[in-house]
Wavefront OBJ file of the C-alpha trace (Angstrom):
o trace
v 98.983 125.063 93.825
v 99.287 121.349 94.233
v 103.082 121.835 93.214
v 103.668 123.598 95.920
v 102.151 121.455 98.439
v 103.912 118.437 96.862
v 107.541 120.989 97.581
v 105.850 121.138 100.765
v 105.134 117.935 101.765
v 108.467 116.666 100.189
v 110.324 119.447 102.394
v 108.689 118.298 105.759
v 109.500 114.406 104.734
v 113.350 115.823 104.361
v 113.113 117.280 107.329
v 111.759 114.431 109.166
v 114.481 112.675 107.370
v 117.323 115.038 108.527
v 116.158 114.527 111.794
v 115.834 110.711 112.006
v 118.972 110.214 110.160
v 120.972 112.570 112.474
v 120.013 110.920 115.534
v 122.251 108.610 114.174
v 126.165 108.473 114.613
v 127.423 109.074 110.897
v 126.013 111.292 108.548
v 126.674 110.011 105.144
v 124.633 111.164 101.781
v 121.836 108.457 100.489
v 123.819 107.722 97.895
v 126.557 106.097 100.592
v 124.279 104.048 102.916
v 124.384 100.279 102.761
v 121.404 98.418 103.458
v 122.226 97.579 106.855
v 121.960 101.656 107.315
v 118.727 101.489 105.887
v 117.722 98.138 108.102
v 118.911 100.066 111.067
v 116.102 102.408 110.639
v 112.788 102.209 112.458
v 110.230 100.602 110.414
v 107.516 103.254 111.002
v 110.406 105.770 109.262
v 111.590 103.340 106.302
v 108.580 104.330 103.696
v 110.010 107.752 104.682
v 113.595 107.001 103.764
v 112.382 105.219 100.510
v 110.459 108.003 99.036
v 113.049 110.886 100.157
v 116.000 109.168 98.100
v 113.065 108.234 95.228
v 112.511 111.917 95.475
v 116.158 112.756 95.901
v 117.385 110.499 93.398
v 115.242 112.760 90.113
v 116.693 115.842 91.404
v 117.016 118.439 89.211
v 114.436 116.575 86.504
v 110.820 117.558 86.048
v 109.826 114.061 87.508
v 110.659 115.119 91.290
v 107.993 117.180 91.525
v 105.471 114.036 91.332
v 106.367 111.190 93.396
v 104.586 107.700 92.334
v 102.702 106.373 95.297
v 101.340 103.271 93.807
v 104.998 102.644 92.653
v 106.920 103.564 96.282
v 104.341 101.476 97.857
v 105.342 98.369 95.499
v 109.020 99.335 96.074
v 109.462 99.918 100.110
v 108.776 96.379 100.717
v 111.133 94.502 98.083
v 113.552 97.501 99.068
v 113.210 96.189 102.759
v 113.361 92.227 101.834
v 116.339 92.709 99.696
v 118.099 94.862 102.221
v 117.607 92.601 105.216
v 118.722 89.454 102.894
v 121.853 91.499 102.008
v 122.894 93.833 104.714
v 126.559 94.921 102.897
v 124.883 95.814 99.237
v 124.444 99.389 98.549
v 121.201 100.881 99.595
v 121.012 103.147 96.668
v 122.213 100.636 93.887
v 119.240 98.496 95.144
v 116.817 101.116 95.515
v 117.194 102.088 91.368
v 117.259 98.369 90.423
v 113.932 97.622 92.145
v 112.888 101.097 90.885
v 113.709 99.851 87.627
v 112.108 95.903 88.142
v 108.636 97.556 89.211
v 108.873 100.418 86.141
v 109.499 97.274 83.347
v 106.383 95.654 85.573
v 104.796 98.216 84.729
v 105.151 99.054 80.982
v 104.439 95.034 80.525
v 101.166 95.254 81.964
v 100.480 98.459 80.407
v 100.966 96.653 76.886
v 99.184 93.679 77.845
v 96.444 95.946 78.695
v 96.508 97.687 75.178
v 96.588 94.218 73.894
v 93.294 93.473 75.055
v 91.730 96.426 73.846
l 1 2 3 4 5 6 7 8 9 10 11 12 13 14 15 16 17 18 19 20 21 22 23 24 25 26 27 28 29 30 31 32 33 34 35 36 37 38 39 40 41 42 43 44 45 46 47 48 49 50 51 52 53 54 55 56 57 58 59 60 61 62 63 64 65 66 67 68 69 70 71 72 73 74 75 76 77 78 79 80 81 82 83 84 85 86 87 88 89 90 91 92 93 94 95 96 97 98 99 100 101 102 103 104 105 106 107 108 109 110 111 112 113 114 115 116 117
C-alpha cells in the first residue's frame, strides 16, 4: 500500500512538473536542461524539479520507488547554489555529482558512527 501512494505521489509531482515546465517555451528532457533552466524556475517549484529528476534519474531500478527525503533536502540547496554560481553547466551532470558528494557524506558518517560503537 505505501508503494502505491509513493507511485502516487511521484505521479502528481510529474504532473505538477509537466505542467510548470510546459508553461515554459522549450520542452527539453531533464537530462538536457542547463542550470540556468533550472534557475529560471520558481523557487517554491525547484524542490519539485529536484526530486522528479532524483526520481527520474533511478528509473527502471528498484530504488525509484523510495525517494530519500533527508538526502533531497541536503541536495536542493547545493543543487540551487551551484546552479546559480554556474548558469551554463549541465543541470543533470550537477544534480548526480552532488547526489554523489552527499551519498560519500553519508557512508563516512555512517562508519564513523560504527566506529564509536
Amino acid at each position: 500500500m505505501t508503494t502505491r501512494r509513493l507511485s502516487i505521489a511521484l505521479t502528481l509531482v510529474a504532473l505538477a512538473f509537466a505542467r510548470e515546465a510546459g508553461a515554459g517555451e522549450s520542452k527539453k528532457p531533464v537530462t538536457k536542461w542547463t542550470c540556468f533552466d533550472f534557475v529560471g524556475f520558481d523557487d517554491q517549484f525547484k524542490p519539485k524539479a529536484v526530486y522528479w529528476a532524483t526520481a527520474y534519474s533511478k528509473g527502471g531500478k528498484p530504488e525509484a520507488a523510495v525517494v530519500d527525503i533527508a538526502g533531497t533536502e541536503k541536495v536542493i540547496p547545493i543543487i540551487v547554489d551551484e546552479c546559480q554560481k554556474d548558469p551554463q553547466a549541465s543541470f543533470w551532470q550537477k544534480l548526480k555529482s552532488t547526489w554523489s558528494k552527499v551519498e560519500a557524506d553519508a557512508k563516512a558518517d555512517l562508519k564513523k558512527i560504527e566506529s564509536k560503537m
